[in-house]
Phi, psi and omega in degrees: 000126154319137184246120187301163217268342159294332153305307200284340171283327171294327181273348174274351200251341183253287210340257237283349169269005173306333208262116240022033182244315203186155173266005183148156187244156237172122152193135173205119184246160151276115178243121161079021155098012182251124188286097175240024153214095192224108162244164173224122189237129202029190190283130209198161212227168178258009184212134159256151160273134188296336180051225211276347161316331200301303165322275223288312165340296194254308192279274200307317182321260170001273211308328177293305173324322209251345155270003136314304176245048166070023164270347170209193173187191224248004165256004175297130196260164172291332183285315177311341186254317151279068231279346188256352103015083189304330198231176186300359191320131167271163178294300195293001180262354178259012177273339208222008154079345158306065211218341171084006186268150165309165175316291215190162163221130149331043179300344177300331169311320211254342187282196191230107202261000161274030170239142153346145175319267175355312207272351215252334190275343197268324182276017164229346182271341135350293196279327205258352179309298220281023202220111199292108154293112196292125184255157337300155180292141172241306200218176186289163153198106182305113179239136192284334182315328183278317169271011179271324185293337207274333168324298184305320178272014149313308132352281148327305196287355200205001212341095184178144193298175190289288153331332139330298193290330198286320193277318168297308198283321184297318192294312165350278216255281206254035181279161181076063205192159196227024156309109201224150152229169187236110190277149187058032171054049192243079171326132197273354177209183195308143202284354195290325204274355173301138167280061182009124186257258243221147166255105156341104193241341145302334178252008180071015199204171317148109174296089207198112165072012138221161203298137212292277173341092200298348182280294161344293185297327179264003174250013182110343186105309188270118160221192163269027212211307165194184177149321191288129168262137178200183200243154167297322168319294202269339169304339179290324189286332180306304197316324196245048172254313183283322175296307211277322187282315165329283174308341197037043138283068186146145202263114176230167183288009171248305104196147186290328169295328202268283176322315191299300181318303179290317192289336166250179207290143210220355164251139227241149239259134186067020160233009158161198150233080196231145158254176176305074168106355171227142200272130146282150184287124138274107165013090143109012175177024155326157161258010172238030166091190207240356194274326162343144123310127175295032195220008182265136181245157147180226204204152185240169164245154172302320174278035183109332173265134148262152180216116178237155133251116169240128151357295159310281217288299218056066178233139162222157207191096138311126158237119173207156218173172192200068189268026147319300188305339184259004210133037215321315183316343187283125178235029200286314160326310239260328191272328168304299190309265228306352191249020186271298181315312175308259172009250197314267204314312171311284190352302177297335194268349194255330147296022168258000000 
């Protein structure tokens, strides 16, 4: 496909930054619900792994559905749904990291990697009971510990396994898209079409169409927190799946006052940058550029990927990548993505 002359200038402003930041890049954005940028840049795969896109997809997806129809509201504590559950946590504080918990713990240490999906969710959910939040909250602090709980009371709220549920919501939501997680860590289509993480040195081997995230991984490939493979294709369909339910044009099980809700700031100004389950821009270091409304939501992955939508703009911008592969130490990435985001919009304002 031809590339039009704003593509072609945007891909001469990334080419020369690629090189030892990532082995290639995917980027496709939208405007007004119209693709008015799809480029592939160096070497790129037809699947990624999604890492923490796997929240807003599945997890934030999920949780509105299930505050659609009366299973919580935002005065719901976490023990109502978890009754071995220890402290005052409301549900809605663990969507927006206001929870005192750490960033990650190495719960994979702790399973039993011979066990079944099911029994390996039931031995961490055991395991994560024992894990104390520091008090006092000061601040937001992004933690995988908060969707891994929220997995469970997913569970609870739909009383059906995290793969069931995973399985409603697609059939819903995402039908015609090849958004997948890969249970027992068994790639659903040739590994070649993967995109590569890591060369491992716990699991020992070269990563490529199974999941990055050792917690993921040790729980079988599913979780709430990350575990999902997609296509640029399909992340494109999240943006404006996510866009339709903003806007309500269009009829989903969720409702556009349910989305509007999740989608504004749920942390109080100088204590974090959060909506319910989606990361907001922060001031002077967005990972979506400094051109985004501070009223713009999405979600970045560890392994390389993003997704922002802003409002103002009726703009949303797909990223995915598999800058891993240089290196979890490489951060390098982190500099690249906001000036990708630049780019393309001056772009856009200068083709306009």
């Amino acid at each position: 496909m031809r590339l039009t002359t704003m593509e072609k200038n945007l891909s001469k402003l990334i080419e020369p930054e690629l090189r030892d930041v990532t082995p290639g890049v995917q980027v496709r954005a939208f405007q007004a619900g119209k693709i008015v940028c799809d480029i592939s840049l160096g070497h790129t795969y037809a699947y990624y792994d999604y890492a923490s896109l796997t929240k807003i997809i599945f997890t934030v997806q999920a949780m509105m559905w299930a505050f659609d129809r009366g299973l919580w509201n935002f005065k719901t504590t976490v023990k109502e749904k978890l009754p071995e559950y220890r402290h005052k946590t409301l549900i809605r504080d663990l969507l927006c990291h206001f929870t005192g918990f750490e960033a990650w713990r190495p719960f994979y240490k702790s399973l039993d990697l011979q066990k079944p999906f099911l029994e390996k969710r039931a031995q961490l959910r055991e395991v994560i009971m024992q894990v104390d939040p520091q008090l006092p909250i000061e601040k937001s602090v992004y933690s995988d510990i908060n969707f891994l709980l929220i997995g469970f009371i997913l569970e609870e709220l739909f009383q059906k396994n995290l793969l069931e549920i995973w399985n409603d919501v697609k059939s819903t939501f995402y039908q015609g898209t090849t958004l997948e997680f890969h249970l027992d860590n068994q790639p659903l289509q040739r590994k070649s079409l993967y995109a590569p993480t890591e060369e491992c040195p716990w699991r020992g081997k070269l990563l490529q169409g199974e999941v990055h995230d050792e917690n993921t991984w040790a729980l079988g490939g599913v979780s709430s927190h990350a575990g999902l493979f997609g296509t640029i294709d399909d992340l494109g369909w999240y943006a404006l799946h996510l866009r339709s339910q903003l806007l309500g044009i269009a009829r989903y099980e969720v409702r556009q006052k349910t989305a509007m809700l999740f989608s504004k700031r749920a942390v109080p100004e100088g204590k974090g940058e959060w909506a319910l389950g989606f990361m907001m821009p922060t001031p002077g270091k967005a990972s979506c550029g400094h051109y985004f409304d501070l009223s713009s939501t999405g979600h970045t992955g560890f392994t390389g990927t993003s997704m922002w939508y802003d409002p103002k703009m009726d703009l949303a911008i797909c990223i995915l990548s598999n800058r891993l592969i240089y290196g979890r130490e490489n951060n390098r990435f982190r500099e690249l993505r906001p000036k990708i985001h630049n780019w393309l919009v001056e772009g856009m304002r200068k083709s306009a």
